[in-house]
C-alpha positions in Angstrom: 5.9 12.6 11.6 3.6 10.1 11.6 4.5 6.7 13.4 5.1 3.9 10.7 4.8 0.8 13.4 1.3 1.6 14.0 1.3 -2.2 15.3 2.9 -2.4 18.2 0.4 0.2 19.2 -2.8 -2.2 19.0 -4.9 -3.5 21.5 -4.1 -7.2 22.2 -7.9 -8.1 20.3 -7.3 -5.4 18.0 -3.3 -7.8 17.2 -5.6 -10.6 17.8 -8.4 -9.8 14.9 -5.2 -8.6 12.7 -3.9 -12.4 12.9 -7.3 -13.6 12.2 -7.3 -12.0 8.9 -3.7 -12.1 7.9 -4.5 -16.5 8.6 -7.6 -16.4 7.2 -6.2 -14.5 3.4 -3.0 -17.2 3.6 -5.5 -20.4 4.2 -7.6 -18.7 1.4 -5.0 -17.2 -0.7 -7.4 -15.0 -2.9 -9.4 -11.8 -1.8 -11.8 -12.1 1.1 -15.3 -10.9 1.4 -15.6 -8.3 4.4 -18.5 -9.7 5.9 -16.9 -13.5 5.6 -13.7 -11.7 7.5 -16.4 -10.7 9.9 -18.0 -13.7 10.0 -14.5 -15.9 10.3 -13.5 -14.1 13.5 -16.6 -13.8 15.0 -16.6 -17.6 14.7 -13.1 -17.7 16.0 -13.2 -15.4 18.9 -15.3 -14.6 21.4 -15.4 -10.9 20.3 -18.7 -9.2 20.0 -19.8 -7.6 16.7 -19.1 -3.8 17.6 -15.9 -4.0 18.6 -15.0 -6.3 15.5 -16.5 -3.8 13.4 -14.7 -0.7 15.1 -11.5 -2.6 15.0 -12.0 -3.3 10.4 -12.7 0.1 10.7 -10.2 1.4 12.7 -7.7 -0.7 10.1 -9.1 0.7 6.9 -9.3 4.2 7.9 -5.3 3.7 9.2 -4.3 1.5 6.4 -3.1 -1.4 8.0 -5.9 -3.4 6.0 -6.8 -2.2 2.5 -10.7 -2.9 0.8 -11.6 -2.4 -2.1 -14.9 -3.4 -3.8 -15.8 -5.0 -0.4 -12.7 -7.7 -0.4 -10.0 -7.4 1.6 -6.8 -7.5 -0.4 -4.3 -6.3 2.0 -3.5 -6.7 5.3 0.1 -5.4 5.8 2.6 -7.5 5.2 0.1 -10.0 3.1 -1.5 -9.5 0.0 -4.6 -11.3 -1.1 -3.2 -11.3 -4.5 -0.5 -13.1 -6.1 2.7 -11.0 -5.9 6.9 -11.2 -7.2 7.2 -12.0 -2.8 6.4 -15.2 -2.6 7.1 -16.2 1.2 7.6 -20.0 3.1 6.8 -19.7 7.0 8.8 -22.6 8.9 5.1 -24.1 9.9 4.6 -24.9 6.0 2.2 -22.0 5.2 2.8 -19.9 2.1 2.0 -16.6 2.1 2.3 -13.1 -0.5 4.2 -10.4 0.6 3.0 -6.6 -0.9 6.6 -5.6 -1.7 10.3 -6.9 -0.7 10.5 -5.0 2.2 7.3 -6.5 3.5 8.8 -10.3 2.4 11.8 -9.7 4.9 9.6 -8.2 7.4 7.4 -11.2 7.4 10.3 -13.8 9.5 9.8 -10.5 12.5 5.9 -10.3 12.2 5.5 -14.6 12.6 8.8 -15.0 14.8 9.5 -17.8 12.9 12.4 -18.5 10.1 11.2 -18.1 6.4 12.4 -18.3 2.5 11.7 -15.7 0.6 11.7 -16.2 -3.8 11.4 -13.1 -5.0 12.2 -11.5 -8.7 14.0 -8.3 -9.2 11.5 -5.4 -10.6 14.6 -4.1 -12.7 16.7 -7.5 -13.9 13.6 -10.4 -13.8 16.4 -12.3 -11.9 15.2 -14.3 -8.9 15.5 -13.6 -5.5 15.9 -16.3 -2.9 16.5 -15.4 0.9 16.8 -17.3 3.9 15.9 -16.1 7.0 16.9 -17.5 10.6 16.7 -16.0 13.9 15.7 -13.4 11.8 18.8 -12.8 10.6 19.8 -13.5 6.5 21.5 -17.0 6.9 21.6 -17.6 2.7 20.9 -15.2 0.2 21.3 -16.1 -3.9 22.9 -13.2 -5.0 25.5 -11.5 -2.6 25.4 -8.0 -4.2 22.3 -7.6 -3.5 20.1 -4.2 -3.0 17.1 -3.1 -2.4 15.2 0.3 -3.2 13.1 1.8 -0.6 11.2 5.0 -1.2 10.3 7.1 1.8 6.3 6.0 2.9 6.3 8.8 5.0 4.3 10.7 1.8 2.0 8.6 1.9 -1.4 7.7 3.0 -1.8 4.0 1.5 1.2 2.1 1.3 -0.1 0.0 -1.1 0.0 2.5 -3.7 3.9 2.2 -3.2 4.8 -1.1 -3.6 
């Protein structure tokens, strides 16, 4: 079985170059050109070129960041794209989450409380959660449920959501 919080397994630089990029796609809020990732945290850190190449790397080939046509349009939980997941940190920043699941996530991957508006795939109702102390403090629609399909059978999440 393969180990789905592949994040907690990173090198502090490795968590530190993922931040980089998740920041860099919310200030941006479009796709970003791989070598203007490279580029922005080169200028940010003092990390030298190989190991921020070995670390994009090292994310693409394990998913956690997905490329395509050179920009980066994922970096789990935010997508470079507009998305139904729209997500409020408690700093102020906006952000788009891939899928639902992802949008709750997000108040546990910033530690900090955050409103989700979301819109049902099935009903086009909208969503709005509340999230402090990482906990659901206000929710829109009590009977709420979501669908989660096992990732386990597959190799790029993004394909899923």
């Amino acid at each position: 079985m393969r180990n789905i919080n592949k994040y907690k397994q990173l090198e502090e630089n490795q968590k530190l170059i993922r931040f980089k990029i998740i920041d860099y796609i919310i200030e941006k809020n479009q796709p970003i050109e791989l070598n203007d990732v490279k580029k922005y945290i080169k200028n940010t850190t003092d990390l030298n070129d190989d190991y921020i190449n070995q670390t994009l790397h090292y994310f693409m080939k394990n998913n956690i960041m997905v490329v395509d046509e050179n920009k980066v349009n994922f970096i789990y939980p935010v997508s470079a794209h507009n998305t139904m997941h729209s997500v409020k940190l408690k700093d102020g920043r906006m952000l788009n989450a891939m899928c639902a699941i992802d949008a709750l996530g997000v108040a546990h991957t910033f530690n900090q409380d955050i409103n989700i508006k979301s819109m049902c795939n099935v009903t086009g109702k909208e969503i709005n959660i509340k999230i402090r102390d990482k906990k659901i403090h206000d929710i829109n629609n009590e009977d709420l449920r979501i669908l989660h399909i096992n990732l386990e059978k597959y190799e790029n999440w993004a394909a899923s959501c």
